[in-house]
N, C-alpha and C positions, 0 to 999 in steps of 0.2 A: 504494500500500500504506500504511495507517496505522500509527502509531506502535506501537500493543500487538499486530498482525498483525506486524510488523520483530520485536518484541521476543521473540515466540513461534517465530520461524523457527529453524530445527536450525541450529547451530555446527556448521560439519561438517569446517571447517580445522581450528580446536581440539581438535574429536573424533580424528580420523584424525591428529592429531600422537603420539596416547598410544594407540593401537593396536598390538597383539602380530601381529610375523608370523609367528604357531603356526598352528596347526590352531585350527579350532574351529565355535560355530556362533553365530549374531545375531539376535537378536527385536527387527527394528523396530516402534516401536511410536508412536499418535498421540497427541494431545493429553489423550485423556482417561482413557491409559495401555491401550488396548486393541493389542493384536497386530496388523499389519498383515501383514508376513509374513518367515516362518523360514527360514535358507539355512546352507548350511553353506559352509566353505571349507579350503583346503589353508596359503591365506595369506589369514589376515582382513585382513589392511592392503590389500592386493592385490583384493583382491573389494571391500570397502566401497569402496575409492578409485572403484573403477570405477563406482559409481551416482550417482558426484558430478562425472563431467567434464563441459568445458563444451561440450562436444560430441558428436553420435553418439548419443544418448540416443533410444530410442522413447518415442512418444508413453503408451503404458500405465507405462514404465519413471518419465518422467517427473509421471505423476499418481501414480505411489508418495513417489516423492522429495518432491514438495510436503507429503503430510501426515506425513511425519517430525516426531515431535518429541522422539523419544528412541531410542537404541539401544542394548541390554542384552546383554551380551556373556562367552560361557562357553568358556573353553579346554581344547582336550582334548591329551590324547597323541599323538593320532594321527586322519588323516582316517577311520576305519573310525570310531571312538568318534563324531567328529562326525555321520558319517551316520548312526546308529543313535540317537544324541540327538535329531536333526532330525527324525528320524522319529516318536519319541516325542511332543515337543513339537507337532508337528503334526496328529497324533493327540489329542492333549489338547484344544488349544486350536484347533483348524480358522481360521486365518486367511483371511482373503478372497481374500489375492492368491498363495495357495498354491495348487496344483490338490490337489482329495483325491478318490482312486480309491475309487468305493463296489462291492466286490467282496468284501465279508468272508464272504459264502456257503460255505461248505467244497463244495467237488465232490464227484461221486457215483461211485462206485465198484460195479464186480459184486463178488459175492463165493458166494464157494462153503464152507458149513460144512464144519466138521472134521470129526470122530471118529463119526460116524453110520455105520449101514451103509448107508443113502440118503440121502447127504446133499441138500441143498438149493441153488435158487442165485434169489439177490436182488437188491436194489440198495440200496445201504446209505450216508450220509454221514459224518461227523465222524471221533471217532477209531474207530483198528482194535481194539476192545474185544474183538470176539467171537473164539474158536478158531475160523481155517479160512484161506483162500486169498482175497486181495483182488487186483482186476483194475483199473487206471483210472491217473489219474483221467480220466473221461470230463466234457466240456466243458459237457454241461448233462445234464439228467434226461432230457430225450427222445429223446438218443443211447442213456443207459443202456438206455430202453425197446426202444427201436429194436431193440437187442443181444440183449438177453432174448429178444428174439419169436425172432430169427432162429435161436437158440441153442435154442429153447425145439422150433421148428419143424424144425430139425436130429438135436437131439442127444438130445430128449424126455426130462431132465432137470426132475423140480419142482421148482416155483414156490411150492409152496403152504406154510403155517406149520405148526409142527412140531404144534402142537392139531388143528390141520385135519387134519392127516396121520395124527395116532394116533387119531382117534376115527370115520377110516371104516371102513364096514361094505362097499360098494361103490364102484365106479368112479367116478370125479365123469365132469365133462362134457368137459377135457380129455381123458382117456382115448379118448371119444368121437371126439373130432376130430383126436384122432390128433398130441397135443400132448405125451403124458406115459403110461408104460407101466405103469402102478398100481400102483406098489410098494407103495402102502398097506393092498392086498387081497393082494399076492404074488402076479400077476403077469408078474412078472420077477425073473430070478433075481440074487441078488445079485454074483453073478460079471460077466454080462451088463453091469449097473448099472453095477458102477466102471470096465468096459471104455467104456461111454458118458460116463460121467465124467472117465476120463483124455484121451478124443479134445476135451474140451472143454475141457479145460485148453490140450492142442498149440494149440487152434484162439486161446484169449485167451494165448497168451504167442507168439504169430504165428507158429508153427511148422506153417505151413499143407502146405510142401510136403512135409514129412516126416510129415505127417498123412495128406496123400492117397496118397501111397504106401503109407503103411498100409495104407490103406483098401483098394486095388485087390487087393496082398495078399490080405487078408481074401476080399474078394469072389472071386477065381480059387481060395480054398480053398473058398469055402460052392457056388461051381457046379460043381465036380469033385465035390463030397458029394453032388451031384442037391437041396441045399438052395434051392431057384432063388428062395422068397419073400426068403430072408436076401440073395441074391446082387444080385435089385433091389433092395431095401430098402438095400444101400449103395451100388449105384449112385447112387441119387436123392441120398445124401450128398455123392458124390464131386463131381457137376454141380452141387448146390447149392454144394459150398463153389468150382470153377471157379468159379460165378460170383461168387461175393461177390469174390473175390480179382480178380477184373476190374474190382473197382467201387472197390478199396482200392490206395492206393500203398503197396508195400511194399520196406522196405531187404532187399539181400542180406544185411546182419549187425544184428543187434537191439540195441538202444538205446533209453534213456529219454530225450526231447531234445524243448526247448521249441522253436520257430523263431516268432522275431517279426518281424511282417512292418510297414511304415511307408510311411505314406503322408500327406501334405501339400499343402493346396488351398484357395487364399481364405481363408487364418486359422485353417483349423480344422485341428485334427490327427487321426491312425486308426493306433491299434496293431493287429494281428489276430497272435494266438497261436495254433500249432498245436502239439497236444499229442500229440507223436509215444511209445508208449509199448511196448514190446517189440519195436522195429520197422515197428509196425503204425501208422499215424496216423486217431487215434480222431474228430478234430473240430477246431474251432477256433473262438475267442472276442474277440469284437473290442470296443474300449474307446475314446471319442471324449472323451480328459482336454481339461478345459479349461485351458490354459494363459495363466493374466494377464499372463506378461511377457513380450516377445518374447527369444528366443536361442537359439542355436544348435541344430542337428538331436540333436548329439551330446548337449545339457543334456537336451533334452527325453527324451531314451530313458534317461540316467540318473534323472532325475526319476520317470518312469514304472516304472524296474525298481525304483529305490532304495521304492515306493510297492507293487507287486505282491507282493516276494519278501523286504522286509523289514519295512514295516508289517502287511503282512497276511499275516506269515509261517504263523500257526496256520491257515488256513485252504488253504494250499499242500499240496502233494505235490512235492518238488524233486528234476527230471528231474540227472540226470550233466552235462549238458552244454545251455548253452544259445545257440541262434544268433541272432547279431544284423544286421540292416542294412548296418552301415557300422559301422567302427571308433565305438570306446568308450573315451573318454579314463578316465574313472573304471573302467575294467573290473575291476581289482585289489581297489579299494575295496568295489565292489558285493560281490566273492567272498568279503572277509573278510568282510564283513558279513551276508552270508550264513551263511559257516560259523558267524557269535559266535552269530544267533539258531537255526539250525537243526542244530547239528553235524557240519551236509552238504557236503562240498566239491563247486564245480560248476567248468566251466571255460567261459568265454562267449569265443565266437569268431564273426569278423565273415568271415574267409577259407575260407571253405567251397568242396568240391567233391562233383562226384558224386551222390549222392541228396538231401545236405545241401542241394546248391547248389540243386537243383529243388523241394526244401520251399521255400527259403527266397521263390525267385522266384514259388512258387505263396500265399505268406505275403504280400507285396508286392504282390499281383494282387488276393486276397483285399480288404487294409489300401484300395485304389485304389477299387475295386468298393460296396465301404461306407461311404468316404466320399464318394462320386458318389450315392449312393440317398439318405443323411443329407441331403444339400445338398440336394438335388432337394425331399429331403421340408420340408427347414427352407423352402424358398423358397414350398411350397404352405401352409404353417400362417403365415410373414408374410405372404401374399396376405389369408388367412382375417381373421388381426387386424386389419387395415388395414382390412379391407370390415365389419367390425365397430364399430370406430370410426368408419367415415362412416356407419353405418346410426344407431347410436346419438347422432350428431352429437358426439363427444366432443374436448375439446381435446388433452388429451395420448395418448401413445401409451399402447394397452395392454400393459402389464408383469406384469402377475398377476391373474389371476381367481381368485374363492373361490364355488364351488357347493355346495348344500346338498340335501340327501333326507333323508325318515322315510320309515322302515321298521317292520313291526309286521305280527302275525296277528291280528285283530278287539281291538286295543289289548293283546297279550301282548307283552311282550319288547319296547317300545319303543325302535329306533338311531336317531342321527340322523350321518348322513354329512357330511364337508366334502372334499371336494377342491382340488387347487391346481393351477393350468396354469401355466407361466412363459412365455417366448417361444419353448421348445424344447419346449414338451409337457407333459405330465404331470411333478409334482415328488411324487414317490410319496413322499420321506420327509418332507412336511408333510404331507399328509393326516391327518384325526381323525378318532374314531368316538366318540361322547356315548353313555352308557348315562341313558336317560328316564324320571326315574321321580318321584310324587307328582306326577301330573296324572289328570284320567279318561280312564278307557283309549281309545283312538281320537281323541282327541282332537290332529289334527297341527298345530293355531295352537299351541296351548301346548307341544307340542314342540317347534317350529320356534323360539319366544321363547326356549325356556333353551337352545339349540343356540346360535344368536346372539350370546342373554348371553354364555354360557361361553365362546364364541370368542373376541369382540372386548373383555370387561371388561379385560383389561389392556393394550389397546389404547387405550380411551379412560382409562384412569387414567394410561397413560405410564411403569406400574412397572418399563420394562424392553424394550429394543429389541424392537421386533415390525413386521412387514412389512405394512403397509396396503396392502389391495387397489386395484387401479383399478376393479374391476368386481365385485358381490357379484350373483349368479345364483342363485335359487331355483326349486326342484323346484316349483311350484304355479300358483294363479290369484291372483286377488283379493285371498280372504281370506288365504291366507300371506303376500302381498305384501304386504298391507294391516299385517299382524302384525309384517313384517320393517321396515318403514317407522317403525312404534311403536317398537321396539326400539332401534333406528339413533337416532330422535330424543331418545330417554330418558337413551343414551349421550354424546349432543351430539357422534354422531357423522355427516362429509357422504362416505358414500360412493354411487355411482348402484349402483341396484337394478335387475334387471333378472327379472321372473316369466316361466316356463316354462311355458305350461298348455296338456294336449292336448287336442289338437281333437275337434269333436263324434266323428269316427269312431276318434278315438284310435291313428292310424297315423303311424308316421313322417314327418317332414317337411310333415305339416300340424297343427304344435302352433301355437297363438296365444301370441304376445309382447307383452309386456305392459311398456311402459315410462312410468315420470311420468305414471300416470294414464291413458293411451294404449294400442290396441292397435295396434302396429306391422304396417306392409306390406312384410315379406321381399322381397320381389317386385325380382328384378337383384340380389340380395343371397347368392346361394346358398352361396356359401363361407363365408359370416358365420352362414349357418344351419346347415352344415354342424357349423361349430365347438362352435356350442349344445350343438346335437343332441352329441356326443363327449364334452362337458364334462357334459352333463345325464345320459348312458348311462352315465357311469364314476362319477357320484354318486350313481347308482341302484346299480350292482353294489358297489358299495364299501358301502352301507348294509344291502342286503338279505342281502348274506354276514356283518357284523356282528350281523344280524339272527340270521338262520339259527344261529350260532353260538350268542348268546346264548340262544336258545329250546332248542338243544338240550339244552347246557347245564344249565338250568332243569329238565328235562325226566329228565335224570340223576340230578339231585339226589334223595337220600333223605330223607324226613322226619324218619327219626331225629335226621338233623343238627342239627333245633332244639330236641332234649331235651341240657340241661346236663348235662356230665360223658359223655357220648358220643362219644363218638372212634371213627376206624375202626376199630381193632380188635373196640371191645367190640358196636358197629354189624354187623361182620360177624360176631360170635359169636352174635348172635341171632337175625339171619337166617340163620345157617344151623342154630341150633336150630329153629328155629319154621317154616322153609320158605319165610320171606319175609315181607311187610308186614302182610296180614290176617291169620297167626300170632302174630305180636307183639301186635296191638292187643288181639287178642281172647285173649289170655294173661291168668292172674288173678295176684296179686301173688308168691303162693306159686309158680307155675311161670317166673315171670321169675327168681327167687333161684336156681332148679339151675342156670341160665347162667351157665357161670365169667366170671370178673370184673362181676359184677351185682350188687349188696350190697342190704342191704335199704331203703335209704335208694334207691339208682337204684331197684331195682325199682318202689316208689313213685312215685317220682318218672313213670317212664314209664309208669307203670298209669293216673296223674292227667292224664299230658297225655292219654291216649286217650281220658278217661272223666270230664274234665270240662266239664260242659255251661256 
């Protein structure tokens, strides 16, 4: 070690002499005052001592400790305060060696409008804005769906928006198929309606068995009435909902309750959450945090909950009760800190029994099963990399690809796409989309150069950390490759280029590869083309959705926009004086002025843009 390396190593005797044994939280940080990573503790003397002995240290623990060169240190009142600052801080500033859960997605919820006399049922996210009946949260959107159909095909209940609904004249096409009993045309009576309403209610707050007794009820009244169509007409309810409830675990007593399930294998970790919610268990959602420092089972499930339930608190719904694995030394901490951001008290318990215990072991099964498929798949995409670098003869390993696509309708609405693979896959929140514009239309070399430009210019100027690819993959032949090589050189930058161009019949798996002037022979390489091909499809779809967007967009757009002093109001007061675009233009000065808010200076004004040649 040299002298000015000695002189830059962290004092850590000295430091940890003048250390509070309060609560609090510590931002390690490196040489060139950057974050390394955020922790909180009950006794800072006691926690920071512990990254400094001389023994027992992981190998990840111990490349943290090397690039110490300062630690900045905030005392709180109490360990709840620390974890709710850790949280923050971490959120702020995303350190490296911190794991950050990217789940800030709000879940999707059914919901049943209010105050209608037919009302509606949807699937809705964020807050509970609207009057009516919210059902969830359900774990993804194609549960929600899943639900609606079933619900849809049960209880025949609309679906449709309240415009749709006032402005028919006849039956739509669910009525048809026997999805939805026309309340729009009447129908059905409005009595009937909230009777099918309320059974849809028992059925999402999992009051199944007390439904179906209902039900049978009902049905023994409508066959003594000699009503025999109403009498099958709920039978088919009654068998439908048996069978759902075959297919669903349900508690004998109703409860809102998370169960997290954990599981651990070769390094990697797997939370799986079930979101058990009236009883009824809706689904479940599984999370593979990456965790940089080795420690205990019990840090890493505080880490994780301290991450779910109190950074990304707005995007929660907080069950009564949440079960865990195995005891939770921090369990106290998480719950205030729970109540300070959400005003919800919850109670986390590890000693379950009875229904709880068989969530929990099917949570654990779950957490086991997911990270067995993850590994499996991680081990087929390191295959892939690996057969990629010996095809491409490269020395180092590959750590990040950047692939590139133009998108465009005969030069309209020019996108140009970037994608990012890591060693895990797809890194969806580096991906960019370029909006292309001042070149000739169709023209995809000159799009492909400022997509490039735009990417890498502060790469090669060094204004500011940025991640240099090992491998830059383009959507093209020749001439884009040719274009990307110009680019790269101009920048005085060496990264390998690798063209993607499809083959004469333009089918999968026989595109021509084109590397260093060469076209490459795939041939014993199939995983490595495999890879292309996923990195090449996900920079097509990513560009031509950008695309689509943008066009429609464009497409939306009204002209009046580019007359000064138009705004939408005054914009929609003239189409709907005039009936629309070709009324306006061909309007003469004097009939633009009876349009309130129109003076005689705008009227001009928008008489001249139409009418000067």
């Amino acid at each position: 070690m040299t002298g000015s390396e000695e002189s830059k190593k962290f004092d850590h005797k000295s430091f940890l002499d003048k250390v509070s044994s309060r609560p609090g939280v510590y931002d390690m940080r490196d040489h060139s005052g950057k974050t390394l990573y955020i922790g909180k503790a009950k006794n800072l003397k006691n926690r920071l001592s512990s990254y400094f002995r001389a023994t027992g240290l992981t190998t990840k623990t111990m490349a943290l400790v090397s690039k110490i060169a300062d630690i900045q240190l905030t005392i709180t009142h109490t360990e709840t305060e620390a974890l709710l600052l850790e949280q923050n801080l971490i959120k702020d500033r995303k350190p490296p060696y911190n794991i950050l859960l990217r789940d800030d997605k709000s879940y999707p919820y059914i919901y049943i409008s209010g105050d209608d006399d037919f009302p509606r049922m949807d699937s809705c996210r964020g807050r509970k804005r609207q009057k009516g009946h919210y059902y969830g949260p359900y774990p993804s959107s194609g549960a929600v769906r899943e639900s609606l159909h079933l619900l849809q095909k049960i209880f025949k209940i609309r679906q449709c928006t309240d415009i749709y609904f006032k402005n028919r004249t006849r039956p739509c096409l669910q009525y048809q198929i026997n999805r939805c009993k026309a309340p729009c045309v009447g129908l059905v009576s409005k009595e009937e309606y909230q009777q099918d309403l309320e059974d849809t209610r028992q059925f999402l707050d999992g009051k199944n068995q007390q439904l179906i007794r209902s039900l049978i009820k009902r049905m023994e009244v409508a066959a003594e009435s000699l009503d025999f169509e109403e009498a099958a007409a709920t039978r088919d309810k009654i068998n439908h909902l048996r069978a759902v409830q075959e297919q669903q675990t349900v508690t004998r007593s109703a409860g809102d309750i998370d169960v997290i399930g954990f599981a651990q294998m070769g390094g990697n970790t797997c939370f799986d959450v079930l979101f058990v919610r009236s009883g009824r268990l809706l689904g479940h959602k599984y999370y593979f945090p990456d965790f940089k420092l080795e420690a205990e089972q019990s840090d890493y499930l505080e880490d994780f909950m301290a991450q779910f339930y109190v950074r990304l608190f707005g995007s929660r719904d907080f069950p009564e009760e949440v079960v865990v694995p195995f005891e939770l030394t921090g369990a106290n901490t998480i719950e205030e800190a729970i109540k300070a951001v959400s005003g919800k008290r919850i109670k986390i318990k590890d000693k379950v029994r009875s229904e709880r215990h068989d969530w929990l072991g099917l949570a654990n099964k779950n957490a086991l099963q997911n990270l067995e498929s993850h590994l499996a798949s991680k081990s087929h995409l390191n295959q892939r990399y690996a057969q990629l670098k010996a095809l491409l003869d490269l020395g180092n390993p590959i750590l990040r690809m950047e692939c590139f696509d133009i998108s465009h309708t005969m030069g309209e609405a020019t996108v140009a796409s970037c994608v990012v693979f890591g060693p895990d896959g797809p890194v969806f929140s580096e991906y960019r989309r370029y909006n292309i514009t001042g070149i000739e239309p169709g023209d995809d070399y000159a799009a492909m150069a400022i997509a490039l430009e735009k990417r890498y210019q502060k790469l090669a100027e060094a204004r500011e950390e940025v991640a240099k690819p090992d491998l830059v993959i383009i959507d093209g032949g020749k001439g884009q490759l040719g274009k990307a090589s110009e680019v790269m050189t101009n920048l005085r930058l060496q990264i390998p280029l690798l063209g993607v161009a499809k083959g004469v019949t333009r089918k999968p798996g026989l595109e021509t590869l084109i590397y260093q002037g060469h076209e490459l022979n795939p041939e014993g390489a199939e995983a490595a083309l495999l890879l292309i091909q996923q990195i090449r499809d996900e920079a097509h779809r990513f560009a031509i959705t950008g695309h689509r967007q943008r066009r429609q967009k464009a497409r939306k757009r009204s002209v009046l926009e580019d007359i000064p002093g138009i705004g939408g109001k005054r914009r929609s007061a003239l189409l709907k004086f005039f009936g629309g675009r070709e009324g306006v233009s061909g309007a003469t000065i004097e009939e633009l002025k009876k349009v309130e808010g129109i003076s005689l200076r705008l009227a001009k004004q928008i008489h001249e843009y139409f009418h000067n040649d």
